[in-house]
C-alpha positions as CSV (number, residue, x, y, z in Angstrom):
1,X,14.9,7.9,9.4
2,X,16.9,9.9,6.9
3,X,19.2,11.0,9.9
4,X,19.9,7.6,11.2
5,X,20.4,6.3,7.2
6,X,23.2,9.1,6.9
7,X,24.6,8.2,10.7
8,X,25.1,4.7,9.9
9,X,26.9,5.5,6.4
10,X,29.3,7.6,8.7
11,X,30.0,4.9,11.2
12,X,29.6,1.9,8.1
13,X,32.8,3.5,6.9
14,X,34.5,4.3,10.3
15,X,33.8,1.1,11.5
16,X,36.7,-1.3,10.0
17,X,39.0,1.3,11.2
18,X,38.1,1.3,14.7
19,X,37.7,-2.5,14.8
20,X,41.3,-2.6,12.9
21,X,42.9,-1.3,16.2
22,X,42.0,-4.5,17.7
23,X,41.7,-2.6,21.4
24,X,38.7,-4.2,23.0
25,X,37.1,-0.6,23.9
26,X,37.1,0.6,20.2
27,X,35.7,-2.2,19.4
28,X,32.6,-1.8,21.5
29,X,33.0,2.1,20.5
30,X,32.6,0.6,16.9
31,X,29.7,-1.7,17.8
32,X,27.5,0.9,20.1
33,X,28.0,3.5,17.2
34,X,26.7,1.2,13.9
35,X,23.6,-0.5,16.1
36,X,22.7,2.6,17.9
37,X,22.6,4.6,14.4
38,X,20.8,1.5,12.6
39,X,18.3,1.1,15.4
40,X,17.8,4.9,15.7
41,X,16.1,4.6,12.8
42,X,14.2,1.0,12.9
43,X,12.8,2.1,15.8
44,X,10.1,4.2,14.0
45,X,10.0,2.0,10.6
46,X,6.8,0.1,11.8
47,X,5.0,3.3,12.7
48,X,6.3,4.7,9.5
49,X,5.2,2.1,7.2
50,X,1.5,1.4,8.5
51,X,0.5,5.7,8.4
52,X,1.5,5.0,4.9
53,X,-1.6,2.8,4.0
54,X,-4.8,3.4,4.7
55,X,-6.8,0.9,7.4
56,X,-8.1,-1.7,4.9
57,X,-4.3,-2.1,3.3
58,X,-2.5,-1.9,5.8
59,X,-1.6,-5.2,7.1
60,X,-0.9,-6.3,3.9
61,X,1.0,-3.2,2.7
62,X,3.2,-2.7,6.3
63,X,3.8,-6.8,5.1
64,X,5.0,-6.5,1.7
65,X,7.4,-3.4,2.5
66,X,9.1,-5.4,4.8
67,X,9.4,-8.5,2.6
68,X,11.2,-6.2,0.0
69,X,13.4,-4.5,2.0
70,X,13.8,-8.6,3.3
71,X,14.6,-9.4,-0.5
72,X,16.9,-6.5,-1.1
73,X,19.3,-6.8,2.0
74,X,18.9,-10.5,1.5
75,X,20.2,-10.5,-1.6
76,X,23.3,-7.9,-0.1
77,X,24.0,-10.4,2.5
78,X,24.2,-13.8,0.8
79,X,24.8,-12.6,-2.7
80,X,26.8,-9.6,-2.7
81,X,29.2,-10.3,0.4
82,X,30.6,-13.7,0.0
83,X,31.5,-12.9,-3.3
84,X,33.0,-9.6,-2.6
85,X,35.0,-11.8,0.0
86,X,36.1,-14.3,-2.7
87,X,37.0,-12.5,-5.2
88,X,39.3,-10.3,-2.6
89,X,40.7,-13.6,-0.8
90,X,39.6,-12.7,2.2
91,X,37.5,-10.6,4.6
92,X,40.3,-8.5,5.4
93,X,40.8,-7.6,1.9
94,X,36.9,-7.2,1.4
95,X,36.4,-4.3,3.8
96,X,36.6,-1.7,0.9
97,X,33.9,-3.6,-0.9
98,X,31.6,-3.8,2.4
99,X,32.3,-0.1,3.3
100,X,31.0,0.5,-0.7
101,X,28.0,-2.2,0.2
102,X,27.2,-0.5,3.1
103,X,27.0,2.9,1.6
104,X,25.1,1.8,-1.3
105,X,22.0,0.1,1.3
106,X,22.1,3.6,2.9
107,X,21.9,5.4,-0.6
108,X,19.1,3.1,-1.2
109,X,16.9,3.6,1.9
110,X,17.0,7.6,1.7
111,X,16.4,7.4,-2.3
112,X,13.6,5.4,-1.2
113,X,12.4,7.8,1.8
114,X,12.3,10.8,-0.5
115,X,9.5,10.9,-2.8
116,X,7.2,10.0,1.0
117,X,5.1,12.2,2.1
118,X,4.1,13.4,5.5
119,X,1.4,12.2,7.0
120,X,0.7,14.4,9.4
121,X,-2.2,16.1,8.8
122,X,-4.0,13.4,6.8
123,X,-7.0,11.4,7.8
124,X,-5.5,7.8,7.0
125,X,-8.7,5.8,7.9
């Protein structure tokens, strides 16, 4: 997860560039390489956050991670964004701020995947 956190900062950033040539096959370059790094790593979140808690928790807890990761990006999307586009008349104008907004989700998800431990060799029942 940490991989695919750092691949989509790299392709967050090169993304407005390649969109910015405005040829229809960098475009879908651009596209193919932010989902497929984003997914690479979503893929194993539910895995990743039910071996976390043990069986009697772990509905609830595998339910509560996901609402505040829900509450954080939500408050990226709908907070964060359209003002970032206001306040820099314009999308065009914003892409430095969503490149920075980007990064900082990323920063956020491997600060949070850190201090996790493997779970391996645990009995988790």
């Amino acid at each position: 997860m940490i991989i695919s956190a750092i691949l989509t900062a790299v392709f967050a950033y090169s993304y407005f560039p390649l969109v910015g040539i405005k040829i229809a096959i960098s475009i879908i370059l651009a596209n193919f390489l932010l989902n497929f790094s984003y997914f690479l790593g979503y893929g194993v979140v539910a895995a990743f956050f039910t071996e976390h808690f043990l069986t009697k928790y772990r509905y609830t807890g595998a339910g509560f991670s996901y609402q505040i990761a829900a509450i954080v990006t939500g408050i990226y999307t709908s907070l964060f964004l359209p003002t970032a586009i206001i306040v820099s008349r314009g999308i065009i104008n914003a892409v430095l701020y969503i490149i920075v907004m980007a990064i900082s989700l990323v920063i956020i998800a491997i600060l949070s995947l850190i201090p996790l431990k493997e779970t391996k060799n645990i009995d988790i029942l």
